[in-house]
N, C-alpha and C positions, 0 to 999 in steps of 0.2 A: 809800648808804642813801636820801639825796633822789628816787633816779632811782629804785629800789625802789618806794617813797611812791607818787611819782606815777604809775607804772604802775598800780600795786594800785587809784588812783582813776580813773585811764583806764577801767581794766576795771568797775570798779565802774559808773559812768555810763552804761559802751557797753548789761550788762547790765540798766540799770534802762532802755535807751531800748527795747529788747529787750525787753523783757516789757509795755512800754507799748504799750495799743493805742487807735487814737483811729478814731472814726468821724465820718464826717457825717451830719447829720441832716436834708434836706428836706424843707417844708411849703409850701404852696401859699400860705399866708394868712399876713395880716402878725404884726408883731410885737405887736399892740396887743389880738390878738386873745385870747380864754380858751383858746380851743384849742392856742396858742401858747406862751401861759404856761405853760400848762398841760408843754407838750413840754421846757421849760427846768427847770422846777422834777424832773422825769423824770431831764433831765439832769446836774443839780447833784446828786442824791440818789444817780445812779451813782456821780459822781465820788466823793462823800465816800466811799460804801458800799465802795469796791473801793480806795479809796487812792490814786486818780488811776490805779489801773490803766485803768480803760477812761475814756478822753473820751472825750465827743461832743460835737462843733462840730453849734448848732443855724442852718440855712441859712435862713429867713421869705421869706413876701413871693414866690417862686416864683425866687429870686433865684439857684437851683441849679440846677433843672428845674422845669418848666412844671407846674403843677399836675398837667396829666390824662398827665404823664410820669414822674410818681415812681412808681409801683407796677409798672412797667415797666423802671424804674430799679433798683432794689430786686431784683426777681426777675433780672435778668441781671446783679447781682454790681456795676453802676456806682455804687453809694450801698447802704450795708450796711445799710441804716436808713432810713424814713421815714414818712410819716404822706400816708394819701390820702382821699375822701371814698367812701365805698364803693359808694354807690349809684353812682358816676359808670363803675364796671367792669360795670355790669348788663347791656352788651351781651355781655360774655366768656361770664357766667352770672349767672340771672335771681336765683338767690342770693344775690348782692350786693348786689342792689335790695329786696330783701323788706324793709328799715327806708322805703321809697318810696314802697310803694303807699299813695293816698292815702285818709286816714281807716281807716286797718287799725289804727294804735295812735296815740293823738290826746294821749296825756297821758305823764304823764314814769313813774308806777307801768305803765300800760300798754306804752311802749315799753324799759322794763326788762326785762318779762316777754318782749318778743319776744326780745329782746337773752341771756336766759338761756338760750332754747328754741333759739335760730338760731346760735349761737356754736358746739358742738359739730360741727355739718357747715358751720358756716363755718371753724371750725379744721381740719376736713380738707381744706376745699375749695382753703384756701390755702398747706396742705401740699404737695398735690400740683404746686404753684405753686413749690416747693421754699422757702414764708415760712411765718414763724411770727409768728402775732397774740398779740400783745404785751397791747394794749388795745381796746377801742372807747368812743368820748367821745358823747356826741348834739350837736347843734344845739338849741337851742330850734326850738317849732313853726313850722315853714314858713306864712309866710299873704300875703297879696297887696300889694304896693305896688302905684303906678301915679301917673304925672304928671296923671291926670285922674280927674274919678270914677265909680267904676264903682258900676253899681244892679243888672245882671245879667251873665252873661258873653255876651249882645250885646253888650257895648260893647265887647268884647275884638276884634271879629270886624275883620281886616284891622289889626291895629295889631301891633307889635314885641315879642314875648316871649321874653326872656332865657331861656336852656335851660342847665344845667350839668349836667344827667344824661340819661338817656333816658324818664324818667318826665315831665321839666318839657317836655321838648320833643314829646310825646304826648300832655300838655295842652295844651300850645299848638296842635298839630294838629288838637285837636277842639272847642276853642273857636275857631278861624277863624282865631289868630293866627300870626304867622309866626313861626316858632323862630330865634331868634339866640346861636351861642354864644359865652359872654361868662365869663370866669374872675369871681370875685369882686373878686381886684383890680385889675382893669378895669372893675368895672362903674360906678363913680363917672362917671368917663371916657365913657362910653358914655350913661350918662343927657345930659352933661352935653352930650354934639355931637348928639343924639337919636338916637342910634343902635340905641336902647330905650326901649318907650315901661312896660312894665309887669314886674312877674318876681315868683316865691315866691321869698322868704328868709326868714332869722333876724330877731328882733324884735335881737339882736347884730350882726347884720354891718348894720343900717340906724345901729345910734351908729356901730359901730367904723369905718364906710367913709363916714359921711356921707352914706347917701344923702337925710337930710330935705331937702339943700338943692336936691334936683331932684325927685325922688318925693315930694309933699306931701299921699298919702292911702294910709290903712294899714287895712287889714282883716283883723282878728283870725282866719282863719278854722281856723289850727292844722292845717294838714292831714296833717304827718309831720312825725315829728323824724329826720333822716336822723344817721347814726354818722360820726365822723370816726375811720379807726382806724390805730393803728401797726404797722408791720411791719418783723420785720428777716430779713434774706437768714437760710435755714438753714445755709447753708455759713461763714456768719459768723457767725453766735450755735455754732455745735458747736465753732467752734476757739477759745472760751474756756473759759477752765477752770471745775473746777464753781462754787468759792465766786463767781468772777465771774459765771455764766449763773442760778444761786440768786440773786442780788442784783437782778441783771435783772427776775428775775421778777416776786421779792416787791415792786420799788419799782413795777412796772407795777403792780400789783393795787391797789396808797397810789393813784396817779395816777392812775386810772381812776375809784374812788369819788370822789377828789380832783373830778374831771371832771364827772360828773355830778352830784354838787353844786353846782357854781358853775356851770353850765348852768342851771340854776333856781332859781338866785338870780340870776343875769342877767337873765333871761325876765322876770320882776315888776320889775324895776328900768328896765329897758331901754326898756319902752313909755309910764311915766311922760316920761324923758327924749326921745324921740320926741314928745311931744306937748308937752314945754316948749319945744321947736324946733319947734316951728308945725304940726307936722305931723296931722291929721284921724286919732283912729286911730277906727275904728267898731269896738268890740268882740265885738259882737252881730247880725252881718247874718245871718241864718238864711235867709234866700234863696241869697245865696252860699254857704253851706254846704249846701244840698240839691240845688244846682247841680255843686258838685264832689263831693257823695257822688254822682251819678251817675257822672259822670265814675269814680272810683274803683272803684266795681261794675266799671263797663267795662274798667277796665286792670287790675283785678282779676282777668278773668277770662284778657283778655292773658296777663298774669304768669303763670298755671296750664299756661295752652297752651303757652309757652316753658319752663317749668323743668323741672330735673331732677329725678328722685325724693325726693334727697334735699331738695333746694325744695318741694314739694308736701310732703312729709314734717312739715317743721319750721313748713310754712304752717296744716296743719291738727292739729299738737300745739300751736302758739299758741292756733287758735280753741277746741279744745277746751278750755283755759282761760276760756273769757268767758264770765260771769257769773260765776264762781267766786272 
């Protein structure tokens, strides 16, 4: 009868290890980050929702694959799961970038609206990619650090500009400076042996990485809020069963509003504490911003010349929203 028993929970175990499926989850940016939180709480709310049917181990910090090698990772089946910044695949298709162009949507109602308009041929784009988008999160407004201070973008001309997409390092090309690419978390590091002297980021990734204590001048100037979004292999989300890929779903849709909420309540939070750290923020420079709305015309029209229909499509059903 014992040996019975025990079989019967042999089997029973083998079965539950069996129907348990666990992923990995890599993200480029640390653990400290919103967007990170943000990918844990995703993952905590799977596990409850499905019963521990599906883990997900969340990897931070680029500690699985390199940043600009997770969505790479992902589509060829090595990580069934993860989270990339989307403009940073703009060279694949110019589609990726449309949350980039700078000063096309400057505010967070604005960059929603893109976000509503571009998501339908960005969910085919990534289809054919054989992923399925999950979410897309924003960044707060990109706007200008620099270890020195800038009055126009002459002062840019010959000095070190941090590039993480192809948008940053196409301004850097036309402000004089030289494009250096630099993952986020490297970039502390790089300020810090001068290996950079200026770069657009988040008014978030300046608390979350520290850069006040090397970049000590911050200019408001909002240029884009680029998408940080999630994908997971198709081949991997189809071989769960339904109530598991329904749970998927619905907690992506929680953690996404979840996401863009606490992206703007960062944003307002974030720039007081930059300036309780010493750091210069000018919130108001209207020179530099008629400086890089040029610029922005300009790669604006770049982006048209390179994209596909359905990019030019989703470019000009946005605009046709403004004013409205």
């Amino acid at each position: 009868m014992k040996k019975f028993v025990f079989a019967l929970a042999a089997t029973a175990v083998a079965t539950l290890a069996q129907a348990q499926t666990k992923w990995d989850l890599p993200s480029g940016y640390g653990a400290n980050t919103f967007h990170v939180q943000n990918l844990q709480y995703f993952a905590d709310e799977v596990d409850k929702a499905t019963s521990g049917k599906l883990k997900i181990t969340l990897h931070p910090g680029a500690s699985l694959f390199k940043a600009n090698e997770i969505k790479r990772a992902v589509q060829s089946g090595q990580a069934p799961i993860g989270e990339f910044i989307l403009s940073g695949a703009s060279n694949e298709n110019a589609l990726f970038g449309i949350d980039a162009i700078p000063f096309l949507a400057t505010t967070y109602s604005a960059a929603k609206k893109l976000n509503d308009i571009s998501n339908p041929y960005l969910e085919k784009l990534l289809a054919s990619q054989g992923l399925k988008l999950l979410y897309a999160v924003p960044w707060p407004g990109q706007s200008l650090y620099s270890t020195k201070a800038i009055t126009s973008f002459q002062d840019l001309k010959g000095t070190k500009m941090r590039a993480y997409n192809p948008a940053t390092t196409r301004i850097a090309e036309l402000v004089g400076a030289q494009p250096v690419t630099i993952q986020l978390a490297e970039l502390g590091q790089a300020l810090a042996t001068g290996a950079v002297d200026n770069f657009l980021t988040s008014s978030s990734s300046g608390v979350d990485s520290k850069l006040h204590e090397h970049a000590k001048f911050f200019y408001d100037v909002n240029a884009w809020l680029p998408r940080n979004a999630l994908v997971v292999n198709q081949k991997a989300f189809d071989a769960l069963d339904q109530p598991t890929q329904a749970a998927v779903v619905k907690i992506a849709a929680v953690a996404q509003a979840r996401g863009w909420k606490e992206s703007e309540r960062q944003d307002d939070e974030n720039l007081k504490v930059l300036e309780s750290k010493g750091m210069k923020v000018d919130r108001g420079n209207e020179a530099l911003k008629r400086e890089l709305k040029v610029i922005g015309d300009r790669i604006t029209g770049e982006w048209l010349r390179n994209a596909s229909a359905d990019g030019k499509a989703a470019l000009e059903a946005y605009r046709a929203t403004q004013g409205k």
